[in-house]
PyMOL Python script that loads the backbone (N, CA, C, O; Angstrom):
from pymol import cmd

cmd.read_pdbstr("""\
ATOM      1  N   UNK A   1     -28.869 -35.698  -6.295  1.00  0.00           N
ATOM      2  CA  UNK A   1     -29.598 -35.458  -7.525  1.00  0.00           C
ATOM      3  C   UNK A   1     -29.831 -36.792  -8.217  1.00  0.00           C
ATOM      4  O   UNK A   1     -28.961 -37.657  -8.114  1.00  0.00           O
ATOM      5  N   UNK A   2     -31.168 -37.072  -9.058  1.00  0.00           N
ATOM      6  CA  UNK A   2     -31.371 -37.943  -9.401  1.00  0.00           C
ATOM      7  C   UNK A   2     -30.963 -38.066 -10.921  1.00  0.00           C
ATOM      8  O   UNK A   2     -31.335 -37.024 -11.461  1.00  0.00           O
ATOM      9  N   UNK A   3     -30.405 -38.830 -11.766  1.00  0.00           N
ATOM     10  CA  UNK A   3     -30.546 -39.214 -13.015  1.00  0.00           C
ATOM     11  C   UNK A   3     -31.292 -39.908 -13.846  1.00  0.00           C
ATOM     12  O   UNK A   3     -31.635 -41.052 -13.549  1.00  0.00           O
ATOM     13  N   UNK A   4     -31.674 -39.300 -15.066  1.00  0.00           N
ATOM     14  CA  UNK A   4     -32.806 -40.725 -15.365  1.00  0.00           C
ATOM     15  C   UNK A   4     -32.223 -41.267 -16.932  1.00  0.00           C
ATOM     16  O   UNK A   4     -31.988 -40.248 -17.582  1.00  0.00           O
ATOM     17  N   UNK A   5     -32.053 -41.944 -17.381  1.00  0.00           N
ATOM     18  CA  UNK A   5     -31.948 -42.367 -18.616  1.00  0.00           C
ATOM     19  C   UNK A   5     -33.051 -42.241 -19.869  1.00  0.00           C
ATOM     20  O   UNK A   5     -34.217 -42.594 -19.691  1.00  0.00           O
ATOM     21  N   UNK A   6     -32.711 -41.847 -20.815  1.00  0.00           N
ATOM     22  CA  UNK A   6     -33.437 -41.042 -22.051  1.00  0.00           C
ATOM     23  C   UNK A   6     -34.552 -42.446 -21.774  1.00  0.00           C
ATOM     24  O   UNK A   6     -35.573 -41.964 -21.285  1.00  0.00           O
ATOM     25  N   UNK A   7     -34.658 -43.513 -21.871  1.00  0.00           N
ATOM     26  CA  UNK A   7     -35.447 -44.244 -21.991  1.00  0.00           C
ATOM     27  C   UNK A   7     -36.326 -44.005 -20.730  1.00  0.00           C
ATOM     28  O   UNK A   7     -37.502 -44.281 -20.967  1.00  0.00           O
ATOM     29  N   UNK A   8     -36.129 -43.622 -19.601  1.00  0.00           N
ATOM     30  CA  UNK A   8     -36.931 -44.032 -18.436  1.00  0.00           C
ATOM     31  C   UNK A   8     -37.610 -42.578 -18.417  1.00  0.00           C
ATOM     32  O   UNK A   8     -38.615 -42.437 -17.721  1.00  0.00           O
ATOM     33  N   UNK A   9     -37.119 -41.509 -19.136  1.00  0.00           N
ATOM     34  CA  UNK A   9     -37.609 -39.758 -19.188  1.00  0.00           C
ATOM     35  C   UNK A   9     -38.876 -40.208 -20.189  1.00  0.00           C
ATOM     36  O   UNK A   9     -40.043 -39.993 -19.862  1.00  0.00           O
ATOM     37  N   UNK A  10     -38.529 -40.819 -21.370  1.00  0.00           N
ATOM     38  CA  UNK A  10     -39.795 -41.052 -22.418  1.00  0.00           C
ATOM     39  C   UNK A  10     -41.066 -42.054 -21.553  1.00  0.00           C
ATOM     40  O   UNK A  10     -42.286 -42.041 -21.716  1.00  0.00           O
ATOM     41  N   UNK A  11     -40.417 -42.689 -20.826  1.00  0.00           N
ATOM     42  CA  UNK A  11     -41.609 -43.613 -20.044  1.00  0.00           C
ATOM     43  C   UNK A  11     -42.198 -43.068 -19.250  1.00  0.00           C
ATOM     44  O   UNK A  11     -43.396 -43.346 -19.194  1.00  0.00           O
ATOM     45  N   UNK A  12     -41.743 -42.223 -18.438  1.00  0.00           N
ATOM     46  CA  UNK A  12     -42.510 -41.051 -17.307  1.00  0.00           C
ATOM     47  C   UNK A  12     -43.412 -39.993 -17.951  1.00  0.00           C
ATOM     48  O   UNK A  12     -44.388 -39.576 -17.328  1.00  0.00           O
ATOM     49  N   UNK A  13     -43.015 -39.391 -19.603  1.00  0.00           N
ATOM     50  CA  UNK A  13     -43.377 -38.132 -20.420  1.00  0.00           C
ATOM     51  C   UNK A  13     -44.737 -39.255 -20.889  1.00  0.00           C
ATOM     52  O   UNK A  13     -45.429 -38.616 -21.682  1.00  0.00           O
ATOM     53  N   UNK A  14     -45.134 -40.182 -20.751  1.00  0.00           N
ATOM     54  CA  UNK A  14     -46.104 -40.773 -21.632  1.00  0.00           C
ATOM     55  C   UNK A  14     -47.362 -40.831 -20.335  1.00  0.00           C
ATOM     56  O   UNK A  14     -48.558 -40.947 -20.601  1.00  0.00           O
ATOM     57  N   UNK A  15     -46.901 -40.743 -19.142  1.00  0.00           N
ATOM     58  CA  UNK A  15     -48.014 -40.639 -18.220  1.00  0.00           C
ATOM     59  C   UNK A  15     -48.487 -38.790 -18.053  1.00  0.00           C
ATOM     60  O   UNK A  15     -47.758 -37.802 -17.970  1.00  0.00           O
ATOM     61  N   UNK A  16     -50.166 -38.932 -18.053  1.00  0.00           N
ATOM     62  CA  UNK A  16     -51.051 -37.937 -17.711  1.00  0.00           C
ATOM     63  C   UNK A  16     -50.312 -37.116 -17.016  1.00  0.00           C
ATOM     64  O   UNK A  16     -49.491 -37.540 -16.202  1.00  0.00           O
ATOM     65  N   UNK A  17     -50.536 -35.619 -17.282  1.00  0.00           N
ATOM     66  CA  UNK A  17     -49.771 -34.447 -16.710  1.00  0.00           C
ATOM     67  C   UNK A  17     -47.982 -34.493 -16.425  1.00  0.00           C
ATOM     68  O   UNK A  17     -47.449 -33.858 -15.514  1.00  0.00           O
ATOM     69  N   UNK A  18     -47.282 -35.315 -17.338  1.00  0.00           N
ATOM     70  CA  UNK A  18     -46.378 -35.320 -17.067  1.00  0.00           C
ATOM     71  C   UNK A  18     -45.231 -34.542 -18.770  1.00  0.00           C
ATOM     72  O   UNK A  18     -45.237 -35.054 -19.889  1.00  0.00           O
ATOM     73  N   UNK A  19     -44.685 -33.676 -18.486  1.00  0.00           N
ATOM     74  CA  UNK A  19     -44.236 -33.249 -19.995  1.00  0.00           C
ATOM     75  C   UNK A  19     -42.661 -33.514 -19.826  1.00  0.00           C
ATOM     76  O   UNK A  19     -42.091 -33.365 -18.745  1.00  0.00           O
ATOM     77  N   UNK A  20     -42.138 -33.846 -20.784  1.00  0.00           N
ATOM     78  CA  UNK A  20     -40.720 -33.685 -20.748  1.00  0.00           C
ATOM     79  C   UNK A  20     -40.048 -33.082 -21.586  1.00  0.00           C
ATOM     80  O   UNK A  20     -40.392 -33.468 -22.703  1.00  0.00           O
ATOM     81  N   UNK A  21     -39.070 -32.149 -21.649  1.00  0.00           N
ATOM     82  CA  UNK A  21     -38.506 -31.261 -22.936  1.00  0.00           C
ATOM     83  C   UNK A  21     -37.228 -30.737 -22.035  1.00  0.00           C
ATOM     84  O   UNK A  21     -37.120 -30.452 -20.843  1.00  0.00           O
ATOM     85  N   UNK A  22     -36.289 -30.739 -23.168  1.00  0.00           N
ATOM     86  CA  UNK A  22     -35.027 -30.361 -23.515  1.00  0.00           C
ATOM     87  C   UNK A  22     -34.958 -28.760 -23.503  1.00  0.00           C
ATOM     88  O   UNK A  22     -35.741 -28.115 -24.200  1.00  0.00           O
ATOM     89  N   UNK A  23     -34.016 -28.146 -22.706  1.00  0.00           N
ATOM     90  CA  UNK A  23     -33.647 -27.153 -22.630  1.00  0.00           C
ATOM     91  C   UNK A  23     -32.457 -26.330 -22.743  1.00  0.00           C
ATOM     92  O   UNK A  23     -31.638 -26.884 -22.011  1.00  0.00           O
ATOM     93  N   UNK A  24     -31.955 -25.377 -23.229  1.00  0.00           N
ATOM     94  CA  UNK A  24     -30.602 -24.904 -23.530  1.00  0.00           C
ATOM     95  C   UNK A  24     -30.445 -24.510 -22.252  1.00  0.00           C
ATOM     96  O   UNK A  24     -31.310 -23.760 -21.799  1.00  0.00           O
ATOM     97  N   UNK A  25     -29.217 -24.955 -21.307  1.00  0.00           N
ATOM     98  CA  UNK A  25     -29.020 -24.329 -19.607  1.00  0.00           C
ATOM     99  C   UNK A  25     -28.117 -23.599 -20.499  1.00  0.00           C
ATOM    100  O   UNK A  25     -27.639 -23.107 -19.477  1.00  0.00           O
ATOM    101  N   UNK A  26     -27.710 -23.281 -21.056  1.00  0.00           N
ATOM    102  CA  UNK A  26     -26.609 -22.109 -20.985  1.00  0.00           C
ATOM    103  C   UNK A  26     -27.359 -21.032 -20.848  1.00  0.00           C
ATOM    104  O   UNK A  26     -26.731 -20.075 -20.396  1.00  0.00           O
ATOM    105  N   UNK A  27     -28.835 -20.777 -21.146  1.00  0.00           N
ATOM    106  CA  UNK A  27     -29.167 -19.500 -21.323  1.00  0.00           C
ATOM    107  C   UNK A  27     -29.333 -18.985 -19.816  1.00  0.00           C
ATOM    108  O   UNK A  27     -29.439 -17.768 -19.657  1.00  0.00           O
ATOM    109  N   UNK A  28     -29.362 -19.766 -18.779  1.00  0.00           N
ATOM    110  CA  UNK A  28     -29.711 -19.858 -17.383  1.00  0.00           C
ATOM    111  C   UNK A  28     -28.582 -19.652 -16.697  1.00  0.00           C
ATOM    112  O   UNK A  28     -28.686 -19.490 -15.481  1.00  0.00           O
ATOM    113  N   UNK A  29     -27.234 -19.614 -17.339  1.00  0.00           N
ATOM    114  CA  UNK A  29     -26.075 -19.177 -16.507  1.00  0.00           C
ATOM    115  C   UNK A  29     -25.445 -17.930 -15.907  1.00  0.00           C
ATOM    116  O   UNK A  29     -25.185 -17.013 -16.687  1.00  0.00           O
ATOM    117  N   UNK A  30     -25.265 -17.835 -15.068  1.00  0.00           N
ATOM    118  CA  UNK A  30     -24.806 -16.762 -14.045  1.00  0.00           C
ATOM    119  C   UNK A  30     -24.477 -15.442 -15.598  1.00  0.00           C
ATOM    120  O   UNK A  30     -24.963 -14.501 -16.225  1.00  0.00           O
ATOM    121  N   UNK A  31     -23.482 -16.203 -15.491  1.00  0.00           N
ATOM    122  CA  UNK A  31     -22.752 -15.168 -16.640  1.00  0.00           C
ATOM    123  C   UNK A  31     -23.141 -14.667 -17.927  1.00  0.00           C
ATOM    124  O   UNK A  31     -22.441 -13.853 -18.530  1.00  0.00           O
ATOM    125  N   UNK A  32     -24.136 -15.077 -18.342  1.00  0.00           N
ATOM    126  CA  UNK A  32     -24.710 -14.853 -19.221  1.00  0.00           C
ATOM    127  C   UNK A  32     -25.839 -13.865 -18.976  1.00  0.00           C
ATOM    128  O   UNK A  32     -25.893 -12.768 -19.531  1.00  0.00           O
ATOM    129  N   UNK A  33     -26.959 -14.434 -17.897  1.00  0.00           N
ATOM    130  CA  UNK A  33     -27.646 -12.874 -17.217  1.00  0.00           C
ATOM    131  C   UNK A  33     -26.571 -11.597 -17.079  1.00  0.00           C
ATOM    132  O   UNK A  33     -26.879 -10.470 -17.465  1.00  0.00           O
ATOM    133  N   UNK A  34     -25.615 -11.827 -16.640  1.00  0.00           N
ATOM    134  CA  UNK A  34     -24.624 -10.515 -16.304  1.00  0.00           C
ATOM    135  C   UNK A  34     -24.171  -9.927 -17.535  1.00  0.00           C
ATOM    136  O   UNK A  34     -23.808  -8.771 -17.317  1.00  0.00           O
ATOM    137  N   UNK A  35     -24.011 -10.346 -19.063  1.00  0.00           N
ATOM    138  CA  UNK A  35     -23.605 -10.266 -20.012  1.00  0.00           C
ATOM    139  C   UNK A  35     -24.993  -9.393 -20.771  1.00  0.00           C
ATOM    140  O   UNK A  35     -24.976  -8.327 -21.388  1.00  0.00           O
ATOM    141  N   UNK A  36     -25.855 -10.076 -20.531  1.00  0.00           N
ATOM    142  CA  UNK A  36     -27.672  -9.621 -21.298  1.00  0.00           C
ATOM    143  C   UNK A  36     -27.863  -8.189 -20.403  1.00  0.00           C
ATOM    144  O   UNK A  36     -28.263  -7.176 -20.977  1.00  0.00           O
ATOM    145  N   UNK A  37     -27.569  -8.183 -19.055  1.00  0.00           N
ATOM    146  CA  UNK A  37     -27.643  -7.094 -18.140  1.00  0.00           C
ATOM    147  C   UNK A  37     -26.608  -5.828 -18.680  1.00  0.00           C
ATOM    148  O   UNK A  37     -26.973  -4.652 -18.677  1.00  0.00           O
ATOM    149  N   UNK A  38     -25.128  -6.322 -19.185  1.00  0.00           N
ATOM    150  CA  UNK A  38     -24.520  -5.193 -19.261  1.00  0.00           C
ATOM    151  C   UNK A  38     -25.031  -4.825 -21.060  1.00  0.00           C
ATOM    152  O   UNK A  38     -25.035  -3.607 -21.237  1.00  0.00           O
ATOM    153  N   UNK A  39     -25.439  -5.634 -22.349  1.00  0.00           N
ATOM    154  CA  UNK A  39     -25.736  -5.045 -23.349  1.00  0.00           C
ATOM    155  C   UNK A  39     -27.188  -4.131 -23.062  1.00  0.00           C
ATOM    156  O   UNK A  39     -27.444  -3.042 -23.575  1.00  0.00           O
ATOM    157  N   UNK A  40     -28.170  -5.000 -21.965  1.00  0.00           N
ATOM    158  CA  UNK A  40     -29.311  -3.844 -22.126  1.00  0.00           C
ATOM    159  C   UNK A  40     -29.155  -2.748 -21.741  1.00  0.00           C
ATOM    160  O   UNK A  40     -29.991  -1.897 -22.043  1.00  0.00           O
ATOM    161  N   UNK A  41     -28.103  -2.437 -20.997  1.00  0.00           N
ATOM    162  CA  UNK A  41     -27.845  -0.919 -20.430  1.00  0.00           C
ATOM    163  C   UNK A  41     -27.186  -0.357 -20.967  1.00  0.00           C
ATOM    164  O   UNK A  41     -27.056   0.786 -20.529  1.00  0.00           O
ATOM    165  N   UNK A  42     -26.228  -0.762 -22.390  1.00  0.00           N
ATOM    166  CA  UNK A  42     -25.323  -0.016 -23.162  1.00  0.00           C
ATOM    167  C   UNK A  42     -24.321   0.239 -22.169  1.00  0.00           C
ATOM    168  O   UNK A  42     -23.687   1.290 -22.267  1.00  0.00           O
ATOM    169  N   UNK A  43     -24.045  -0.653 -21.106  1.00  0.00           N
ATOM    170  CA  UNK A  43     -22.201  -0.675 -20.688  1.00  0.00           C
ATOM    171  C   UNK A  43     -21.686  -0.995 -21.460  1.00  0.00           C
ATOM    172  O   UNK A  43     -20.491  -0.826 -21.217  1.00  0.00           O
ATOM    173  N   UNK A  44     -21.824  -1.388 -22.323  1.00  0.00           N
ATOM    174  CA  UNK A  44     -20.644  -2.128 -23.404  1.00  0.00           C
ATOM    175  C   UNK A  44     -20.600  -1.652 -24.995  1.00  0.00           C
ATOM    176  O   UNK A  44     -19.874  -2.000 -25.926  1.00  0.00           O
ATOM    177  N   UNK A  45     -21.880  -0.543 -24.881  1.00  0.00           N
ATOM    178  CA  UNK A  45     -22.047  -0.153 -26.713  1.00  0.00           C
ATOM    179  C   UNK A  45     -22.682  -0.767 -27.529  1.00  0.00           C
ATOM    180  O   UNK A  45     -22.778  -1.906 -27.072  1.00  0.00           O
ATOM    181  N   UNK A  46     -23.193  -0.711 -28.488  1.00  0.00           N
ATOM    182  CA  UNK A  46     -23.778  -1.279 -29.613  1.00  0.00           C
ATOM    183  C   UNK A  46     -22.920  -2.720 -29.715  1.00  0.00           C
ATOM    184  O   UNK A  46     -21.693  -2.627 -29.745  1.00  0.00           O
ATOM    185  N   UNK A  47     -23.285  -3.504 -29.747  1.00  0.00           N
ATOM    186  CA  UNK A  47     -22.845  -4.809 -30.668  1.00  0.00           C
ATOM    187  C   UNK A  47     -22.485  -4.598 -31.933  1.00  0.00           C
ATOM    188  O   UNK A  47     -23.317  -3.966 -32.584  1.00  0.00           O
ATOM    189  N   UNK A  48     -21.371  -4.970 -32.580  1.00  0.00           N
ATOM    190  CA  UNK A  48     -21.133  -5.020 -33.834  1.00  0.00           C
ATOM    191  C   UNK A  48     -20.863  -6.459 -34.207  1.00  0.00           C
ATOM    192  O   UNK A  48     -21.353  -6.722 -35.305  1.00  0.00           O
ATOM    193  N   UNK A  49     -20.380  -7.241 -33.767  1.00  0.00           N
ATOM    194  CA  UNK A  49     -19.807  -8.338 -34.260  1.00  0.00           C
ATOM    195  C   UNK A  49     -19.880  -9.386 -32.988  1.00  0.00           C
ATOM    196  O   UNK A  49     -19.275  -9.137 -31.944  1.00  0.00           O
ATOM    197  N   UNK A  50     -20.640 -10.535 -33.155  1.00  0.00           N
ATOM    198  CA  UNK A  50     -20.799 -11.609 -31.919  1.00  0.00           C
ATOM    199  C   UNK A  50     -20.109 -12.630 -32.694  1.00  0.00           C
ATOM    200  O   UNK A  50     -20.250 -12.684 -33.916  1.00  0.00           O
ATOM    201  N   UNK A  51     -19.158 -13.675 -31.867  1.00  0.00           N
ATOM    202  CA  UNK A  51     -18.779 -14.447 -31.975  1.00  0.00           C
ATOM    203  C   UNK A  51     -19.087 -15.737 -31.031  1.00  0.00           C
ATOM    204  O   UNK A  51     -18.803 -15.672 -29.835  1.00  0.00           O
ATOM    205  N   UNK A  52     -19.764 -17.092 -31.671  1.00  0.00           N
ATOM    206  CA  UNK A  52     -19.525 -17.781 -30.332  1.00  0.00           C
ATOM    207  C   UNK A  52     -19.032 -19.495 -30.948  1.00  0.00           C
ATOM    208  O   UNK A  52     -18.705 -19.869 -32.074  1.00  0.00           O
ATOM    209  N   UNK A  53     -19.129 -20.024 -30.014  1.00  0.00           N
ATOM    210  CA  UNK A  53     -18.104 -21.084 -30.357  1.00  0.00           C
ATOM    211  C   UNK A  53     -18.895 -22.257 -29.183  1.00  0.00           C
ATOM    212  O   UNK A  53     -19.357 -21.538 -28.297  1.00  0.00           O
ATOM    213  N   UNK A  54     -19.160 -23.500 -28.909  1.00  0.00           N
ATOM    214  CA  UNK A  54     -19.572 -24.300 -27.838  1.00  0.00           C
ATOM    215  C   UNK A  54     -18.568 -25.650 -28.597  1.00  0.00           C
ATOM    216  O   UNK A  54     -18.556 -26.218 -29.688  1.00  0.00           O
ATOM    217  N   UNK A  55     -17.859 -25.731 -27.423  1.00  0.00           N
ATOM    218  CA  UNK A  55     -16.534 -27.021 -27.899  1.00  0.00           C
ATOM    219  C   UNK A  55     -17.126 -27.804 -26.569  1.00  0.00           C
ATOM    220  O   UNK A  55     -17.508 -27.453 -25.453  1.00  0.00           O
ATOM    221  N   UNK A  56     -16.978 -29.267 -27.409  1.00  0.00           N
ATOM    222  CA  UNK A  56     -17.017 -30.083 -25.850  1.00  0.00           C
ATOM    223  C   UNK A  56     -16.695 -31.725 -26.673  1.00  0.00           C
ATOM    224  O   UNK A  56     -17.441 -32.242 -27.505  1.00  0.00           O
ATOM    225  N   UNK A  57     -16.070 -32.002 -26.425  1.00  0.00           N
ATOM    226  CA  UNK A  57     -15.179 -33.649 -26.625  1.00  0.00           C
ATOM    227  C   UNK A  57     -16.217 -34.716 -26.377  1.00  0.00           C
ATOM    228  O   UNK A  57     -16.514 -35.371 -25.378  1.00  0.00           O
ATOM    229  N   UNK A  58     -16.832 -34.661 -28.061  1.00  0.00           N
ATOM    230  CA  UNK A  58     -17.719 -35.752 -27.681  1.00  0.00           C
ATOM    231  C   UNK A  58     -17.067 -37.194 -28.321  1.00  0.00           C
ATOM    232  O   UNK A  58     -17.696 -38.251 -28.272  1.00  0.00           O
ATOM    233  N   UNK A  59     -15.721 -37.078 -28.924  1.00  0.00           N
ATOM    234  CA  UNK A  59     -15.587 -38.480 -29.392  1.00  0.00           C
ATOM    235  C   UNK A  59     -16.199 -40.163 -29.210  1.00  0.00           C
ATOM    236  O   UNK A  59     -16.272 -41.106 -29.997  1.00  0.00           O
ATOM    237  N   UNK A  60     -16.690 -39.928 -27.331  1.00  0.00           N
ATOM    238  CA  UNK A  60     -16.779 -40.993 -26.651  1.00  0.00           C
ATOM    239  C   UNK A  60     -18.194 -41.532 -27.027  1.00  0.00           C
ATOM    240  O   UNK A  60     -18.561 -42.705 -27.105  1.00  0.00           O
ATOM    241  N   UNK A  61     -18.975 -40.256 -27.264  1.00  0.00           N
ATOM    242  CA  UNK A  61     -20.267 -40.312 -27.434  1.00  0.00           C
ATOM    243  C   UNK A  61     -20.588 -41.118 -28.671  1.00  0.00           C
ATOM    244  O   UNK A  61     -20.502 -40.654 -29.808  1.00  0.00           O
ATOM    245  N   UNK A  62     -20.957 -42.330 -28.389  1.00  0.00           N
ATOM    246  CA  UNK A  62     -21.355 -43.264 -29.766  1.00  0.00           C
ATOM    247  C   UNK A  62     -22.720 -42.709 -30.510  1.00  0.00           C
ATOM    248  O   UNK A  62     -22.819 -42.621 -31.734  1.00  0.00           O
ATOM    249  N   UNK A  63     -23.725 -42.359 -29.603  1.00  0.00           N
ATOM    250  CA  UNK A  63     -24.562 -42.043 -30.879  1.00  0.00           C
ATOM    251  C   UNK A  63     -24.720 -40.528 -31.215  1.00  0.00           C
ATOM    252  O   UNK A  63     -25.743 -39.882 -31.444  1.00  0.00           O
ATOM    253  N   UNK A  64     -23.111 -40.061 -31.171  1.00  0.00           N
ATOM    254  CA  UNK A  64     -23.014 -38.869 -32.141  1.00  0.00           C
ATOM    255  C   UNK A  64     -22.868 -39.183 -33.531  1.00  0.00           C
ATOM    256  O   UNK A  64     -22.891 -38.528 -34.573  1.00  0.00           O
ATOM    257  N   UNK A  65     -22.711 -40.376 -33.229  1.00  0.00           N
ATOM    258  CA  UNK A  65     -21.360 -40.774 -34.803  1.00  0.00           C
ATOM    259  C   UNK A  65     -22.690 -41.607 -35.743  1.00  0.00           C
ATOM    260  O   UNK A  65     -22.644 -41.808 -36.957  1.00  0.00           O
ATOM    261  N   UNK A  66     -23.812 -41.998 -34.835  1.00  0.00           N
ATOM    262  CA  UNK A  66     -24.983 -42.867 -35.514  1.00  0.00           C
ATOM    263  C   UNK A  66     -25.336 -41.853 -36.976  1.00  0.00           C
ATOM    264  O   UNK A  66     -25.110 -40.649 -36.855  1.00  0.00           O
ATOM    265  N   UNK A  67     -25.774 -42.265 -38.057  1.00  0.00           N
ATOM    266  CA  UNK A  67     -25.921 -41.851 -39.279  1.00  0.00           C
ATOM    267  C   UNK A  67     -27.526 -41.122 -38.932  1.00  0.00           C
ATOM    268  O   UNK A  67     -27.937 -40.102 -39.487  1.00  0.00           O
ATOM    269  N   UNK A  68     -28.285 -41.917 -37.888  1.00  0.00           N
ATOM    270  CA  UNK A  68     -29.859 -42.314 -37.730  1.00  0.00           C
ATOM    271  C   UNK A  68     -30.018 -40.654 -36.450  1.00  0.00           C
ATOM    272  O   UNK A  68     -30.965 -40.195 -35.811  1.00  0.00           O
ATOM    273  N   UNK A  69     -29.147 -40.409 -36.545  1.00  0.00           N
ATOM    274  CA  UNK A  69     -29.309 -39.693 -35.256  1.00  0.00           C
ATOM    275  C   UNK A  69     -28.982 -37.597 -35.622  1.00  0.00           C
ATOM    276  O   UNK A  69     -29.449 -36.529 -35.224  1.00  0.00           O
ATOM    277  N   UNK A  70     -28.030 -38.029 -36.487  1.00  0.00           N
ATOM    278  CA  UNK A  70     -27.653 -36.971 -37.112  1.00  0.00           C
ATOM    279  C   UNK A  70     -25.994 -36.564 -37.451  1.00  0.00           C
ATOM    280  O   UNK A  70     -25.271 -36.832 -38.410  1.00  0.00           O
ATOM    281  N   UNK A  71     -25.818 -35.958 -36.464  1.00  0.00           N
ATOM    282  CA  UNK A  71     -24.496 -35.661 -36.611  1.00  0.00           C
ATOM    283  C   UNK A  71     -24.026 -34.527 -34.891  1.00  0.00           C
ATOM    284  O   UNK A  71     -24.823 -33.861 -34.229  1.00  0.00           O
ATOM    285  N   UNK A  72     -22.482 -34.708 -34.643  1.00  0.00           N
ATOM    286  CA  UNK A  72     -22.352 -33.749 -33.619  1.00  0.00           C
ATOM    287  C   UNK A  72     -23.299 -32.336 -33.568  1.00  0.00           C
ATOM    288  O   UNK A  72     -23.800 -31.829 -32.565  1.00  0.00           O
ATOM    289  N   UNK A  73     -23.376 -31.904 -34.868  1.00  0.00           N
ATOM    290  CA  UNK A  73     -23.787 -30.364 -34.616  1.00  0.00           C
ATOM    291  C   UNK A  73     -25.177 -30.071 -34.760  1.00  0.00           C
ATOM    292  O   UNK A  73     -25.748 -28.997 -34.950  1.00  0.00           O
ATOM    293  N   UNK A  74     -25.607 -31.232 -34.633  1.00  0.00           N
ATOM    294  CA  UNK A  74     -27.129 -31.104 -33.977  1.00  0.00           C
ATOM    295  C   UNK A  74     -27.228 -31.129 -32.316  1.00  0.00           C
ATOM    296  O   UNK A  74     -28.152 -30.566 -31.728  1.00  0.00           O
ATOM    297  N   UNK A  75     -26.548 -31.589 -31.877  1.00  0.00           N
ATOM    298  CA  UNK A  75     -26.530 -31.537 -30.557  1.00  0.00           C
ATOM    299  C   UNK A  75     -26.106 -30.477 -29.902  1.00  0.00           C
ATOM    300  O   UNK A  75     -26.791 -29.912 -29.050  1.00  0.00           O
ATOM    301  N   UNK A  76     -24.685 -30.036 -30.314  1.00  0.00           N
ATOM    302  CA  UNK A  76     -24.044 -29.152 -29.703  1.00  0.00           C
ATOM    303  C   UNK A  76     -24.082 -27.913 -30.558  1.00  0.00           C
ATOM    304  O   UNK A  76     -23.883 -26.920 -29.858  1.00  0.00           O
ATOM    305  N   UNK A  77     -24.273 -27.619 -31.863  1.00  0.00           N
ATOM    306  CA  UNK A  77     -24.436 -26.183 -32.718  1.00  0.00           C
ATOM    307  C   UNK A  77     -25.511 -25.698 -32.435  1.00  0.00           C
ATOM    308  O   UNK A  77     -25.669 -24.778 -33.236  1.00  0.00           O
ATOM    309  N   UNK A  78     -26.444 -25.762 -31.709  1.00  0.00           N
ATOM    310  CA  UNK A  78     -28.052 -25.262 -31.347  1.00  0.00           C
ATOM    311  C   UNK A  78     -27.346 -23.965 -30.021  1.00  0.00           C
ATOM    312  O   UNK A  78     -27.941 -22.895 -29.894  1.00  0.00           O
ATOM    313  N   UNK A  79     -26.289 -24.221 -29.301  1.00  0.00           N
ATOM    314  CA  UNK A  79     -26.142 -23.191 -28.344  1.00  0.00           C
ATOM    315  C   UNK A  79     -25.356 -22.526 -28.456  1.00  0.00           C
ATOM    316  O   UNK A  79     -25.073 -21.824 -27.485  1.00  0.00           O
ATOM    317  N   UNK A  80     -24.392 -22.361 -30.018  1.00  0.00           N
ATOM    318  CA  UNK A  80     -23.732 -20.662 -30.223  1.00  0.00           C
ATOM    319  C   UNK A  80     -25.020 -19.775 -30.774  1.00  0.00           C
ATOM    320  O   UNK A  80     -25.406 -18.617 -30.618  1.00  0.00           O
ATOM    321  N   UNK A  81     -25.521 -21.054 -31.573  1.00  0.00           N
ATOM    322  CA  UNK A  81     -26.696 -20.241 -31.954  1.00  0.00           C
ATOM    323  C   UNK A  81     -27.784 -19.422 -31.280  1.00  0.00           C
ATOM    324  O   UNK A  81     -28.367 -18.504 -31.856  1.00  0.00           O
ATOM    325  N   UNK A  82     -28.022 -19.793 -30.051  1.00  0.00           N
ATOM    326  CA  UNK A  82     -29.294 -19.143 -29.085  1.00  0.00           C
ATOM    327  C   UNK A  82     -28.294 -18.387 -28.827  1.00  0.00           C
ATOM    328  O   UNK A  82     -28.880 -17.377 -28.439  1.00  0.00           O
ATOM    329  N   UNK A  83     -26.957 -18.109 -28.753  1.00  0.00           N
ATOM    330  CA  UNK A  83     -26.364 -17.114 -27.594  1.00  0.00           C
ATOM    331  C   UNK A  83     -26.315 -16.192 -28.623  1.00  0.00           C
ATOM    332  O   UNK A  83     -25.901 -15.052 -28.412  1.00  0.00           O
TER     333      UNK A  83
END
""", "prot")
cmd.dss("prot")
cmd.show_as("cartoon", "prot")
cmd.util.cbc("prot")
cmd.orient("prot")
């Protein structure tokens, strides 16, 4: 698999027919289809109360902490929210 660096993704997104955009993969996970599968069929009952939570140790990550950039929970609070 290839990697590209945020800088070299914006340099490729600026050439003709080429788009680049950010996507939530959690919504694409195994377990989560199986989860959407058992509420649409009412295996599990009405929903009353969802809880979700996305933890992940970004201390290391320097431009979480940038003022210019935002803050952790722009990055990572966007995917309790879609779930």
């Amino acid at each position: 698999m290839r990697t590209f660096t945020p800088v070299a993704i914006f340099a490729l997104a600026r050439q003709p027919g080429v788009l680049a955009m950010e996507t939530i993969w959690t919504r694409n996970l195994p377990q989560v289809d199986v989860a959407r599968q058992l509420l649409e069929s009412g295996a599990v009952g009405e929903p009353r109360l969802v809880l979700s939570t996305f933890c992940e140790d970004i201390r290391w990550e320097a431009r979480m902490w940038c003022k210019r950039h935002g803050s952790p929970s722009w990055e990572t609070g966007i995917y309790p929210i879609a779930m």
